[in-house]
C-alpha positions in Angstrom: 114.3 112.4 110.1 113.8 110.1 112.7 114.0 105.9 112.2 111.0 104.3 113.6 112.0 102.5 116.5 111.4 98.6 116.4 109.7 97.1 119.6 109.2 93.6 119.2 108.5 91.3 116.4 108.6 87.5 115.6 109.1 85.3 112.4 107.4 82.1 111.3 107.2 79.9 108.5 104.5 77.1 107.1 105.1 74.8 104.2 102.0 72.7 102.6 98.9 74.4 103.6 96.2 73.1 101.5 93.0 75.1 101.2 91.3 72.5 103.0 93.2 72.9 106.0 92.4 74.4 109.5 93.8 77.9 109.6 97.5 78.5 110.5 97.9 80.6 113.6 101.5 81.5 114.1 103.1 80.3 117.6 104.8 83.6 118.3 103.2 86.3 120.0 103.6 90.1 119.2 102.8 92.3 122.6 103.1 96.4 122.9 101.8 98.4 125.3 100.4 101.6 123.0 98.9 102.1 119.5 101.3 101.0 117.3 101.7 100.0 113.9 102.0 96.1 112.5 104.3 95.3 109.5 104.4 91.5 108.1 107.3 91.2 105.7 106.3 88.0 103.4 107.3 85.5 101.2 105.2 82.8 99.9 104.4 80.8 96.9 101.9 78.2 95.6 102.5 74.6 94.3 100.0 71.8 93.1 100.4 68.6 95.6 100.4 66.2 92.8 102.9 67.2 90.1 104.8 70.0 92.0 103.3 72.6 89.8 102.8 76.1 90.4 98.8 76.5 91.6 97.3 80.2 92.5 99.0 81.8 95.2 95.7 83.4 97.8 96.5 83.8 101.5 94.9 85.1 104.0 96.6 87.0 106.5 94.2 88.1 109.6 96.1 89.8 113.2 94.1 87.8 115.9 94.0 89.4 119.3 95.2 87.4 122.1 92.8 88.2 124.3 89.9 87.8 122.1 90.9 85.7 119.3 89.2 87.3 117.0 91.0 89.3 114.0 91.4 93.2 114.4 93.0 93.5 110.8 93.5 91.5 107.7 95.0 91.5 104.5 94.7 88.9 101.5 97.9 88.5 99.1 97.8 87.0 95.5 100.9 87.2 94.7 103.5 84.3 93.7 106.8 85.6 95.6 109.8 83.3 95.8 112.7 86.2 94.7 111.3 89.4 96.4 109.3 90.0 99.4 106.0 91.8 100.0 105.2 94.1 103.0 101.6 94.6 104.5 100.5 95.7 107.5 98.5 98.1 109.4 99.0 101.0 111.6 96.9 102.1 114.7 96.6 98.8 116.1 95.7 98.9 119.8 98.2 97.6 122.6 97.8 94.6 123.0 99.1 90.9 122.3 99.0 89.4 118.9 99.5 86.5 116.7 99.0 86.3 112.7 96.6 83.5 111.7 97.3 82.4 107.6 94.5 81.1 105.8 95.2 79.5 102.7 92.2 80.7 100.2 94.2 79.3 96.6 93.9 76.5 94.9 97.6 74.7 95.7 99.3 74.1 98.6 100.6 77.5 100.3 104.3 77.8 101.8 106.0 80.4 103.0 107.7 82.6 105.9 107.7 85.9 107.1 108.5 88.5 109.9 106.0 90.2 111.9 107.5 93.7 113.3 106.0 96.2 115.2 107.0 99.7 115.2 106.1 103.0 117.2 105.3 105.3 114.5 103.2 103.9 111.4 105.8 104.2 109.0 105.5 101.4 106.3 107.7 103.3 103.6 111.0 102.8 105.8 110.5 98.8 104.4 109.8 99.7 100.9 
C-alpha cells in the first residue's frame, strides 16, 4: 500500500466567535494544481460568554474558492471536542486555491483550531 502523498496544507485557529458574528475566513490559502482531496483535522468547543459555560457546539465549515469566493464544499460539526479531534473533508475537489470560511451556527461562542491538508489520492481513512 501506498501513503498518500501530502501537498500542501495550512493551520488556523479562532477563539470567541459568537453566532452573531461575520463569518471567519481562514488567512491561509490551500493551492494544488489537479483534483485532489481536502482533509480539515478539527478541534473546537462551545462556551456561554457570560458565565464561561459550556453552550451548543454548531460550526460551519464551508471550502471557499479563491477565485470565486463562493463555497465548493461544506460540512457542519456538532460536536463538543476539547480531548480528541474530528476529521472532515472532501475528495475530488478541483485544482485550484482555497481557504476554509467557519461560520458559527451554535448558541455560545465557538473556539477552536485546526489543519487543512490536501492530499493526492482521496484517502480520509489514513487520518482515522
Amino acid at each position: 500500500m501506498v501513503a498518500p502523498q501530502d501537498e500542501t496544507g495550512f493551520s488556523y485557529e479562532f477563539s470567541n466567535l459568537g453566532r452573531a458574528s461575520d463569518p471567519l475566513l481562514t488567512k491561509g490559502t490551500t493551492t494544488f494544481n489537479t483534483t485532489a482531496a481536502v482533509y480539515i483535522i478539527l478541534v473546537q468547543w462551545s462556551t456561554d460568554y457570560y458565565n464561561g459555560a459550556t453552550g451548543k457546539v454548531d460550526m460551519l465549515y464551508e471550502l471557499i474558492d479563491v477565485k470565486t469566493n463562493k463555497p465548493v464544499q461544506s460540512e457542519r460539526v456538532y460536536e463538543q471536542l476539547t480531548s480528541q479531534n474530528k476529521t472532515i473533508g472532501w475528495s475530488n475537489v478541483p485544482a485550484g486555491s482555497y481557504k476554509v470560511r467557519l461560520t458559527n451556527k451554535g448558541a455560545g461562542y465557538g473556539h477552536g483550531n485546526g489543519f487543512v491538508r490536501v492530499l493526492d489520492e482521496p484517502r480520509k481513512d489514513q487520518f482515522l
